[in-house]
N, CA, C and O of each residue as an XYZ file, in Angstrom:
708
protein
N       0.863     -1.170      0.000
C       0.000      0.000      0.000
C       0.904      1.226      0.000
O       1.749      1.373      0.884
N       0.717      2.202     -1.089
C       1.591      3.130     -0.829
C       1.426      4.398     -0.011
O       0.228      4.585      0.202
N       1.861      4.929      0.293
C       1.466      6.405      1.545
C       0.864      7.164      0.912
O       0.102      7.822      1.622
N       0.818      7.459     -0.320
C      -0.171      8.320     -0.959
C      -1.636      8.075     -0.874
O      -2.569      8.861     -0.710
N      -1.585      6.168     -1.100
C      -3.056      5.831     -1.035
C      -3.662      5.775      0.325
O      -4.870      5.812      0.556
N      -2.501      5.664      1.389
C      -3.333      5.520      2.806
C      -3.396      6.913      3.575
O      -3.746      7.049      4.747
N      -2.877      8.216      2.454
C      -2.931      9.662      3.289
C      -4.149      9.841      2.161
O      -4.884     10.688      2.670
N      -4.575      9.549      1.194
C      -6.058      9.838      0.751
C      -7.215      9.253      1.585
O      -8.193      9.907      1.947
N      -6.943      7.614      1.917
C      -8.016      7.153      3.053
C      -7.625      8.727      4.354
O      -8.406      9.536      4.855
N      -6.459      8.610      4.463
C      -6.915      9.275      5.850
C      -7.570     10.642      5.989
O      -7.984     11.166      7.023
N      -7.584     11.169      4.607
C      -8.002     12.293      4.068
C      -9.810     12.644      4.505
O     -10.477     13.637      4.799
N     -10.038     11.153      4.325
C     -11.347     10.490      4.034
C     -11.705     10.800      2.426
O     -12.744     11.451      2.315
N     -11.212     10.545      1.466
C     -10.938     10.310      0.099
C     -11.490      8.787     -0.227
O     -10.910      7.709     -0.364
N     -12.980      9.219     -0.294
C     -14.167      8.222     -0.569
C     -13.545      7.011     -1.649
O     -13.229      5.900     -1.222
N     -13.438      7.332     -2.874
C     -12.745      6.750     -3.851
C     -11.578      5.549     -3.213
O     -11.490      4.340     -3.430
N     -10.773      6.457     -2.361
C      -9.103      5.566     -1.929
C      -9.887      5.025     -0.994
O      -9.120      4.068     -0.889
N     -10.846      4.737     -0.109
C     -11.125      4.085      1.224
C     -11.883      2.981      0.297
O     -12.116      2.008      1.015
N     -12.340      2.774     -0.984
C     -13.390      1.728     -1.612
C     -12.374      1.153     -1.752
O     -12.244      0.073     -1.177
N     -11.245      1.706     -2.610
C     -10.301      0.716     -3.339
C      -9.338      0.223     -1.938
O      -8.887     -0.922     -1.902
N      -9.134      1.009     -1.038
C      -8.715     -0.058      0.708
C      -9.290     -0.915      1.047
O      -8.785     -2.014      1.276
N     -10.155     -0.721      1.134
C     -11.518     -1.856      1.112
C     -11.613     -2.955      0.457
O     -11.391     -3.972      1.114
N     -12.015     -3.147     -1.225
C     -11.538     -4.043     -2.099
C     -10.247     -4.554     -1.903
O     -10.161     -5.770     -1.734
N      -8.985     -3.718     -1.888
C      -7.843     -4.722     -1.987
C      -8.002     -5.745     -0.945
O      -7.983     -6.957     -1.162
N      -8.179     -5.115      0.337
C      -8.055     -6.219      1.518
C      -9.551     -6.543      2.136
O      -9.688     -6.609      3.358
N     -10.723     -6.752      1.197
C     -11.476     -7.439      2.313
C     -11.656     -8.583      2.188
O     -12.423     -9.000      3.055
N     -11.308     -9.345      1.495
C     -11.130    -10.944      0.963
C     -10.147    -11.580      2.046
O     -10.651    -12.322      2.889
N      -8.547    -11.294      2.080
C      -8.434    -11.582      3.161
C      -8.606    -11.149      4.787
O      -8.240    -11.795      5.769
N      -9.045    -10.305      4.756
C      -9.563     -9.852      5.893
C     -10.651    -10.861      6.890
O     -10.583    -11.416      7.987
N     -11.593    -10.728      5.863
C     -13.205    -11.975      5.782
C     -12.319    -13.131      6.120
O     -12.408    -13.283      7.339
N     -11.359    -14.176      5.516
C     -10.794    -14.811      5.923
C     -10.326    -15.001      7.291
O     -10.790    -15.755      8.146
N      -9.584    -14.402      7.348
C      -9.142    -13.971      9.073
C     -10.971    -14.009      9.679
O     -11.315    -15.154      9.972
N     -11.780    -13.221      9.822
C     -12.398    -13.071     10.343
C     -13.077    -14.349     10.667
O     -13.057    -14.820     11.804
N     -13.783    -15.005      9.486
C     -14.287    -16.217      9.393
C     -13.283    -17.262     10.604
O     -13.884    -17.868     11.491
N     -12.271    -17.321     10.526
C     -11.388    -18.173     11.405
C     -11.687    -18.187     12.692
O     -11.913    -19.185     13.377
N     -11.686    -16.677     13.139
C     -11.967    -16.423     14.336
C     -13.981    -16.401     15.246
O     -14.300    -16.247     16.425
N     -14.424    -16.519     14.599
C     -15.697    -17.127     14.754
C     -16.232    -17.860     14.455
O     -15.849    -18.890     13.902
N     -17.775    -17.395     14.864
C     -18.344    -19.256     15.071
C     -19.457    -19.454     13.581
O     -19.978    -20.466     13.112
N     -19.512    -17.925     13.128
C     -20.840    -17.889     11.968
C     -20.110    -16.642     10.974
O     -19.241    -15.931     11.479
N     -20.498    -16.458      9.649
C     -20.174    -15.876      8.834
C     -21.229    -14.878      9.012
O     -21.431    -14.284      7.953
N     -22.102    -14.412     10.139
C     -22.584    -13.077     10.540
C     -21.437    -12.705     11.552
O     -21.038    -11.556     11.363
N     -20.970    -13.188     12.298
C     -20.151    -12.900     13.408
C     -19.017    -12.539     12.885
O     -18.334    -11.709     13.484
N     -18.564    -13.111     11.607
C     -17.274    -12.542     10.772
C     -17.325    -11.585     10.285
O     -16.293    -10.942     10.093
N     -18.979    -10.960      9.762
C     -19.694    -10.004      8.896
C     -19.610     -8.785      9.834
O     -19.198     -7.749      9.310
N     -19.945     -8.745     11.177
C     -19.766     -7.917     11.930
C     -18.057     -7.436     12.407
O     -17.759     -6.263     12.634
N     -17.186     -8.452     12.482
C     -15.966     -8.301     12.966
C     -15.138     -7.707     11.231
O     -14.249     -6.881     11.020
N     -15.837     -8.467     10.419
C     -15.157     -7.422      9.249
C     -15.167     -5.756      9.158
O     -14.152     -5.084      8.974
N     -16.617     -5.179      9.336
C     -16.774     -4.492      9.717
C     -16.747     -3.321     10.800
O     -17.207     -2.186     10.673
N     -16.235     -3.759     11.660
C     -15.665     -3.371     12.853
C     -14.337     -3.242     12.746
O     -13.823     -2.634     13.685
N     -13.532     -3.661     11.810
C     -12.132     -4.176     11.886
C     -11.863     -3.319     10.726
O     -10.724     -2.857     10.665
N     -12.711     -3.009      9.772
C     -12.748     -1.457      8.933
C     -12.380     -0.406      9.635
O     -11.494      0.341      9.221
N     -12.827     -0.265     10.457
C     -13.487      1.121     10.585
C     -12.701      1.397     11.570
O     -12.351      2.574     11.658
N     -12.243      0.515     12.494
C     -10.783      0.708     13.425
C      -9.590      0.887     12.738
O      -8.590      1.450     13.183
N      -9.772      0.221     11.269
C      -8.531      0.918     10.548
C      -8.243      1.917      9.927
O      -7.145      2.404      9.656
N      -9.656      2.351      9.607
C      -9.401      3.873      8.829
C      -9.708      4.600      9.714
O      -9.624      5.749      9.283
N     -10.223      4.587     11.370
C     -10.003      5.423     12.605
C      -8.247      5.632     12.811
O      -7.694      6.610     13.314
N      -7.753      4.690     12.387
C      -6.196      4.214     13.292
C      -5.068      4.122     12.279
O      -3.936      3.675     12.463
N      -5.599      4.633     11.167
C      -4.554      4.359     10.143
C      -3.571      5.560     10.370
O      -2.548      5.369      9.711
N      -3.543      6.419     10.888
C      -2.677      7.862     11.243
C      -1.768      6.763     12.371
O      -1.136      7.724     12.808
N      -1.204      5.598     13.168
C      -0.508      5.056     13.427
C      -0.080      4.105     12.938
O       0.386      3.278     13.722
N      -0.049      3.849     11.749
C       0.435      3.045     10.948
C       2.190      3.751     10.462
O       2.235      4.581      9.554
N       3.538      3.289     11.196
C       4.215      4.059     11.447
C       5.209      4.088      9.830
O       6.107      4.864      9.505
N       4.637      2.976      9.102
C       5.907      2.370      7.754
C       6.670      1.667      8.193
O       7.601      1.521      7.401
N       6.843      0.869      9.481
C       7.614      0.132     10.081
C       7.553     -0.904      9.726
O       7.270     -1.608     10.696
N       7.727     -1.887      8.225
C       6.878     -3.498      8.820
C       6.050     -3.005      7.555
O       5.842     -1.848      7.192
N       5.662     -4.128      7.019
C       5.004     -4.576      5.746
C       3.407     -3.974      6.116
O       2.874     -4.757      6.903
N       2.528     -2.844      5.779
C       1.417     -2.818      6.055
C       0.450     -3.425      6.492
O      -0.278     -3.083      7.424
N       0.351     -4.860      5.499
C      -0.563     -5.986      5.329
C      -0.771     -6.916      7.096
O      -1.711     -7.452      7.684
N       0.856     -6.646      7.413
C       1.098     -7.013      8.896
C       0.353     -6.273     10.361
O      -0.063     -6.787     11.400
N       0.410     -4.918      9.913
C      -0.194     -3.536     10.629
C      -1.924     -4.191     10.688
O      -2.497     -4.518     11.727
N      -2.423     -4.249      9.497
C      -4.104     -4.633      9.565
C      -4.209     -5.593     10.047
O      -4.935     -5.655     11.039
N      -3.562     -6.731      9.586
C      -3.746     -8.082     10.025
C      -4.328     -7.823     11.627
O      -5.454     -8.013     12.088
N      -2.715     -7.160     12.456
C      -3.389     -7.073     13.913
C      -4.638     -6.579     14.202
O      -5.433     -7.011     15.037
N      -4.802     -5.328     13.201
C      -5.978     -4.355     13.385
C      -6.957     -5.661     13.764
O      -7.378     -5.906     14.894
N      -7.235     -6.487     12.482
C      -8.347     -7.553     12.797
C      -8.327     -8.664     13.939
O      -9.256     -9.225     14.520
N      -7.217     -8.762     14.035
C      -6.741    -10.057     14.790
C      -7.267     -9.312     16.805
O      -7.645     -9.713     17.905
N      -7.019     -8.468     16.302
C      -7.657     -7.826     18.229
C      -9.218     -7.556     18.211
O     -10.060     -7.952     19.017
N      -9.389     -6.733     17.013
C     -10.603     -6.908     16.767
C     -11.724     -8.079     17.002
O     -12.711     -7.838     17.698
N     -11.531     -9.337     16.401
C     -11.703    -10.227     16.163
C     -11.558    -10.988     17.836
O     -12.428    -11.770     18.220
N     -10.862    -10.781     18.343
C     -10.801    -11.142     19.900
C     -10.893    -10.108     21.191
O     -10.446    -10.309     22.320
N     -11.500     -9.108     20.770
C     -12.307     -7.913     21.421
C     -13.780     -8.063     21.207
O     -14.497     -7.657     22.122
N     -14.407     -8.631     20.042
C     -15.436     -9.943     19.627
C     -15.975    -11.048     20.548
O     -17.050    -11.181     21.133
N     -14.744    -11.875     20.470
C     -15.246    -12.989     21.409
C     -15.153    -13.084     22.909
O     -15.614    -14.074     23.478
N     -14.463    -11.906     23.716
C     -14.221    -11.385     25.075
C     -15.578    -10.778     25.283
O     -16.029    -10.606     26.415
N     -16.146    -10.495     24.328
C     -17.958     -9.793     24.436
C     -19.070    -10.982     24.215
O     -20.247    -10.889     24.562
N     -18.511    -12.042     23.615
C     -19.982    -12.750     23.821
C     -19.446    -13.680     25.437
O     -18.365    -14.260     25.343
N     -19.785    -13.728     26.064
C     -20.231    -14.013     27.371
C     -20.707    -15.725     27.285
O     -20.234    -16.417     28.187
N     -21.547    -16.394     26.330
C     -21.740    -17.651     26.183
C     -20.858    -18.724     25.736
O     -21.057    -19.938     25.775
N     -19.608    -17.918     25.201
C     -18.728    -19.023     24.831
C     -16.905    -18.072     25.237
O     -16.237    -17.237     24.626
N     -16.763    -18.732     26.420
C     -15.489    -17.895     27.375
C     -14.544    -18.285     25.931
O     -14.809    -19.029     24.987
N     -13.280    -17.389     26.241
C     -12.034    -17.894     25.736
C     -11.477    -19.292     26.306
O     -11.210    -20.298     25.650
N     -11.383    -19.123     27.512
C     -10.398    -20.316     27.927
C     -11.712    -20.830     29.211
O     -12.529    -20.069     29.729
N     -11.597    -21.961     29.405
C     -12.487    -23.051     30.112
C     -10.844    -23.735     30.796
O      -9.652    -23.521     30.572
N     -11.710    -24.710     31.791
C     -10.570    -25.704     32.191
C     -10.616    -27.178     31.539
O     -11.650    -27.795     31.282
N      -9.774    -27.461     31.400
C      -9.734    -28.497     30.198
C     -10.404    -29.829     30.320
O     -10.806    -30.404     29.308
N     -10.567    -30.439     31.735
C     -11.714    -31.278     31.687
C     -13.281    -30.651     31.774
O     -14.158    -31.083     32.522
N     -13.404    -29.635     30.919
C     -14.966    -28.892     30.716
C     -15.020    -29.501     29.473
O     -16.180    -29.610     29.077
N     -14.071    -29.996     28.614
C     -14.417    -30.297     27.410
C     -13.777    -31.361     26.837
O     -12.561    -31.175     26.878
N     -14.123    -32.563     26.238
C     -13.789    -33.774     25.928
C     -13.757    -33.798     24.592
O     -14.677    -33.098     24.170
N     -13.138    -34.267     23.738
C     -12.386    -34.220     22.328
C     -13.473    -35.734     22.056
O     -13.180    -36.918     21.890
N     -15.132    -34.821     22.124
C     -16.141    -35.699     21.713
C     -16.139    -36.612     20.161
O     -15.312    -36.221     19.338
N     -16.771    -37.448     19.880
C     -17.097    -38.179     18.365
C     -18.050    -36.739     17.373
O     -18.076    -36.949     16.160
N     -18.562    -35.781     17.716
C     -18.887    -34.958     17.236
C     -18.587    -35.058     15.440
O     -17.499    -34.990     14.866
N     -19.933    -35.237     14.855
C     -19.218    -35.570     13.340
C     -19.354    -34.169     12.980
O     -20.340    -33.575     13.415
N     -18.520    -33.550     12.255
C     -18.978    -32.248     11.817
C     -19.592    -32.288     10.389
O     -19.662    -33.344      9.761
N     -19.858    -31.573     10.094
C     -20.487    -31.299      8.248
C     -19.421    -31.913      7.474
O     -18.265    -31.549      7.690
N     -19.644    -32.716      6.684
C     -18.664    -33.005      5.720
C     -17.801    -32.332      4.409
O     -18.301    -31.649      3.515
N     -17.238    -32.483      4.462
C     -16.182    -31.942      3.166
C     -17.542    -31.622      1.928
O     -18.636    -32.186      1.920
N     -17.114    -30.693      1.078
C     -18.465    -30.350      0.112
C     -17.509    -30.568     -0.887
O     -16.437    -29.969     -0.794
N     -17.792    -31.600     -2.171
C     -16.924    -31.317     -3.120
C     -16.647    -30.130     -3.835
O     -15.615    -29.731     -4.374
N     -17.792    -29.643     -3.728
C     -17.746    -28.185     -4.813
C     -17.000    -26.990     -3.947
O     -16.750    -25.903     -4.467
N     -16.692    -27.278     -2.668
C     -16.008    -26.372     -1.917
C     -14.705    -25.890     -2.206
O     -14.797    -26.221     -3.388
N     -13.683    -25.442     -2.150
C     -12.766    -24.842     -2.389
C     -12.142    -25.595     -0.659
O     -12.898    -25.674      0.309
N     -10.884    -25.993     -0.633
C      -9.775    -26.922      0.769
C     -10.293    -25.739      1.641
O     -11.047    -26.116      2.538
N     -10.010    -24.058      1.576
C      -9.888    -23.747      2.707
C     -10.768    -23.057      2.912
O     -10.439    -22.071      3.571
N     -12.370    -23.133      2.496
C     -13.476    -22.949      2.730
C     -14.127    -24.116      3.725
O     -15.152    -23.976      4.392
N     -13.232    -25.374      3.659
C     -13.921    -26.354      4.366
C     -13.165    -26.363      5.664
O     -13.709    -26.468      6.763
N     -11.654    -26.228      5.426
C     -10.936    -26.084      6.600
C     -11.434    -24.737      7.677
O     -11.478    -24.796      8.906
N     -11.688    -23.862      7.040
C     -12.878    -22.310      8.076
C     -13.840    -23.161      8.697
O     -13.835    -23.299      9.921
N     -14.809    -23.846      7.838
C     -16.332    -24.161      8.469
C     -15.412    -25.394      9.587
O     -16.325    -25.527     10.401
N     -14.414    -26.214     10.067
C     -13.805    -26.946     10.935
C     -13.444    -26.403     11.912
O     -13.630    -26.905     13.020
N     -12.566    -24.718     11.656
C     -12.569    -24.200     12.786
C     -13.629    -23.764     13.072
O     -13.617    -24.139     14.244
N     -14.443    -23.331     12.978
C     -15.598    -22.560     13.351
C     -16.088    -23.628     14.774
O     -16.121    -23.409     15.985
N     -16.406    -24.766     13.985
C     -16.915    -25.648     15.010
C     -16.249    -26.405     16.321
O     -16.599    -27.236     17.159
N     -15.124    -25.649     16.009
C     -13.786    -25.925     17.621
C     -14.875    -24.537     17.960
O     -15.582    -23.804     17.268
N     -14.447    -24.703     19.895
C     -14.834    -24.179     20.678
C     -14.060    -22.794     20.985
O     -12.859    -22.615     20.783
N     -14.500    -22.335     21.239
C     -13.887    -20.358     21.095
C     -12.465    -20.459     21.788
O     -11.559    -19.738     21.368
N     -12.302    -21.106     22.562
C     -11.117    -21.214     23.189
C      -9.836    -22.236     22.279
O      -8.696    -22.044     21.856
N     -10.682    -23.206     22.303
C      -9.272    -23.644     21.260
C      -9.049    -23.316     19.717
O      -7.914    -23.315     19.242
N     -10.193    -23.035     18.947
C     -10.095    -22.030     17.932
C      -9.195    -20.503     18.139
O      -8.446    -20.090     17.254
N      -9.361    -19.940     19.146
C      -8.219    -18.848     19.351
C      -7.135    -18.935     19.728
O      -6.307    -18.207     19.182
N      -6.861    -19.500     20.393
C      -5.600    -20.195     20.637
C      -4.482    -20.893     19.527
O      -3.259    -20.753     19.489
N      -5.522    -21.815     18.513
C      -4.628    -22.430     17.308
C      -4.719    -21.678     16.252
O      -3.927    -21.906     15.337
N      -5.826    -20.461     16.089
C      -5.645    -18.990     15.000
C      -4.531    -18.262     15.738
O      -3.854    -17.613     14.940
N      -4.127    -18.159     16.961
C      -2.957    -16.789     17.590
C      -1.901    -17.409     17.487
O      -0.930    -16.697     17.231
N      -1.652    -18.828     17.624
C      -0.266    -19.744     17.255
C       0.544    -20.634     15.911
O       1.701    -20.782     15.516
N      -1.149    -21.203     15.420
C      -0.148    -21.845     14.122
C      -0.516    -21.043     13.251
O       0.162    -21.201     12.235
N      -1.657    -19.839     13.097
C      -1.980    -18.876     12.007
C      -1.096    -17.928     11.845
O      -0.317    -17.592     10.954
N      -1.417    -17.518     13.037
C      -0.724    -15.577     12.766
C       0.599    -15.920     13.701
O       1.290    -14.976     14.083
N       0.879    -17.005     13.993
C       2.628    -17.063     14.605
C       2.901    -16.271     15.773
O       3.856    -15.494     15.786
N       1.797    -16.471     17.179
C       2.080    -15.884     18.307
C       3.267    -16.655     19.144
O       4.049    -17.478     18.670
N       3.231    -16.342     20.058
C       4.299    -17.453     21.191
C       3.503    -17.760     22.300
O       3.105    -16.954     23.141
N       3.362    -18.557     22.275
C       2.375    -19.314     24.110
C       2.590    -18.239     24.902
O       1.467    -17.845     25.217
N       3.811    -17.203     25.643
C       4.073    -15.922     26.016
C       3.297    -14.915     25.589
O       2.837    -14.003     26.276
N       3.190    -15.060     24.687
C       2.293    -13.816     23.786
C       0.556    -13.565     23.699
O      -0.201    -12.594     23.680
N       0.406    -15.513     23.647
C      -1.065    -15.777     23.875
C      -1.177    -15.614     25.571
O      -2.237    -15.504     26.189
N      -0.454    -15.621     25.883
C      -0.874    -15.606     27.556
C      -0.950    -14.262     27.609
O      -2.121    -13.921     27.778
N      -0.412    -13.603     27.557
C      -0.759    -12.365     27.720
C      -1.701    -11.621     26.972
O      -2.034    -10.517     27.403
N      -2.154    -12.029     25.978
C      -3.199    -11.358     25.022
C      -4.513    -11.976     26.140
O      -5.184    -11.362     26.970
N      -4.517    -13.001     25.860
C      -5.488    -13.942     26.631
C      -6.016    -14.169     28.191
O      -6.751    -14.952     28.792
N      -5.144    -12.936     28.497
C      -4.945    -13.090     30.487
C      -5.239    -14.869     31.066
O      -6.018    -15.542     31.742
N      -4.170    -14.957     30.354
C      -4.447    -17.022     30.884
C      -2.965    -17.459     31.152
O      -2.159    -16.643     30.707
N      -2.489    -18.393     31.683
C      -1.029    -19.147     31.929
C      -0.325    -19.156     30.429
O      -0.851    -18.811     29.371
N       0.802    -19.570     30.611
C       1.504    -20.100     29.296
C       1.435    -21.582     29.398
O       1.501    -22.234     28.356
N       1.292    -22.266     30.698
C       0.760    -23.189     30.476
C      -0.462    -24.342     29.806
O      -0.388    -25.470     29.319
N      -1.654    -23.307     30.101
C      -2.886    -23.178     29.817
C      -2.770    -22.886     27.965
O      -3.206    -23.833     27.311
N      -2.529    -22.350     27.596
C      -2.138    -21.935     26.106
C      -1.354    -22.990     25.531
O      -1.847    -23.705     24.660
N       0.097    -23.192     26.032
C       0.263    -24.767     25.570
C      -1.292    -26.177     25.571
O      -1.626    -26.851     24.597
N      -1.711    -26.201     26.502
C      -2.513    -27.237     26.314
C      -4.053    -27.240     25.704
O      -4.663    -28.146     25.136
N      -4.459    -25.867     26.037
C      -4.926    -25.685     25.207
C      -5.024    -25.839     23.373
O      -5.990    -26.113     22.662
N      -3.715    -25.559     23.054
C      -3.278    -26.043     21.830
C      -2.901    -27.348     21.301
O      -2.801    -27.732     20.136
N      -2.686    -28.030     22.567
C      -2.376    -29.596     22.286
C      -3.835    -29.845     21.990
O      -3.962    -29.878     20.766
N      -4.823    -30.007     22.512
C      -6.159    -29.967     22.493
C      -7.340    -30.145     21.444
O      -8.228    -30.969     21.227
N      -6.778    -28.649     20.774
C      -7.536    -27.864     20.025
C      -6.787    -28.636     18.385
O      -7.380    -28.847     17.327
N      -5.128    -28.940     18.782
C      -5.333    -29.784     17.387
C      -5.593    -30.961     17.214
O      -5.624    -31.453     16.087
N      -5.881    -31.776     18.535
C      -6.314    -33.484     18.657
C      -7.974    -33.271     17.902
O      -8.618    -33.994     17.142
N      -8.278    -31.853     18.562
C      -9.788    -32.027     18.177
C      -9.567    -31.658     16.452
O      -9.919    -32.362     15.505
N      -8.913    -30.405     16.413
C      -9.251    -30.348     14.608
C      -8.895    -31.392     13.742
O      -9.575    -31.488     12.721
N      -7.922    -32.254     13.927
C      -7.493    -33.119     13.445
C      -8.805    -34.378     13.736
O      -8.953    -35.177     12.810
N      -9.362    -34.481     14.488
C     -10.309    -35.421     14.642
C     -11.540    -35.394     14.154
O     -12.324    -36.340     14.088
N     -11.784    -33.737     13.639
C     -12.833    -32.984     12.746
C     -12.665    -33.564     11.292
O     -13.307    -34.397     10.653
N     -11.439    -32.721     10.990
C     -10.995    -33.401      9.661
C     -10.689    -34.972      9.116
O     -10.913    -35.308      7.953
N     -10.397    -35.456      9.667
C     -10.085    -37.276      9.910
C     -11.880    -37.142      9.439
O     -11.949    -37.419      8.242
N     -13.091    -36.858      9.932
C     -14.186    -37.050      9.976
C     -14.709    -36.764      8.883
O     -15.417    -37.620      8.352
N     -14.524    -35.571      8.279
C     -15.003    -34.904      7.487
C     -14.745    -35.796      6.376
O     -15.634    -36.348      5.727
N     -12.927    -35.977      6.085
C     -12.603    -36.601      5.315
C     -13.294    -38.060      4.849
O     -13.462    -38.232      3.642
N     -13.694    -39.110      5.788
C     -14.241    -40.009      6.056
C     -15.884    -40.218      5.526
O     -16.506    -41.235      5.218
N     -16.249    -38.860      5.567
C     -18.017    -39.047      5.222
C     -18.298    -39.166      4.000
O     -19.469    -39.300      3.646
């Protein structure tokens, strides 16, 4: 993104904020989708995750690849999200949840790999879905999730042991139907 195009967004330069928009809301939606449980809940966190960036784009310092700068924009976003719904915590204690036979929806042929791999996370539980989006996605450190997460580094390790017995046991399934 060049500084010309992100001092017209900041301008509020209607035109440059569509074409900000278009370039990155595809992966954006992506990210988002990961981090929730429904493609309204992504619909809202996309949206939200806009509008914190063209609020916040005047700290965007040129330090670091842009694409990296938004990413976070969404990635807090997106878990400023699930710290608000109240019915499904981040972190539980780990015998609250058993790495059930749960069959999930099956693989769709007409699907596209990582349209099916989204609808798998979705159906992990908010806690180990965030945990394996802040570590094997976006490349946090168990240190890093603990502190984003106000939880142990312990808790974040196992959590993640967890969360990939279960995705892996999703997919094994999916694959299978």
């Amino acid at each position: 993104m060049h500084q010309s195009d992100l001092s017209a967004c900041m301008r509020g330069d209607r035109l440059a904020q569509k074409q900000f928009f278009e370039r990155f809301k595809g992966k954006m939606f992506a990210l988002c989708l990961r981090y929730t449980h429904s493609r309204e809940d992504a619909e809202d966190v996309l949206q939200e995750g806009f509008v914190k960036a063209f609020r916040d784009l005047h700290q965007y310092t040129g330090d670091g690849p842009f694409e990296g700068w938004l990413r976070k924009v969404f990635v807090n976003t997106a878990l400023q999200h699930l710290k608000k719904q109240k019915r499904n915590p981040l972190t539980f204690e780990l015998d609250q949840y058993d790495v059930a036979d749960d069959s999930p929806e099956p693989f769709l042929g007409n699907e596209p790999p990582a349209r099916n791999m989204i609808r798998i996370l979705q159906q992990l539980p908010a806690g180990f879905r965030t945990i394996f989006n802040l570590h094997v996605l976006e490349g946090y450190s168990h240190p890093e999730i603990a502190e984003i997460l106000g939880i142990s580094v312990g808790t974040s390790k196992s959590q993640l042991l967890r969360a990939k017995a279960c995705f892996r046991k999703m997919l094994e399934s999916s694959l299978t139907s």
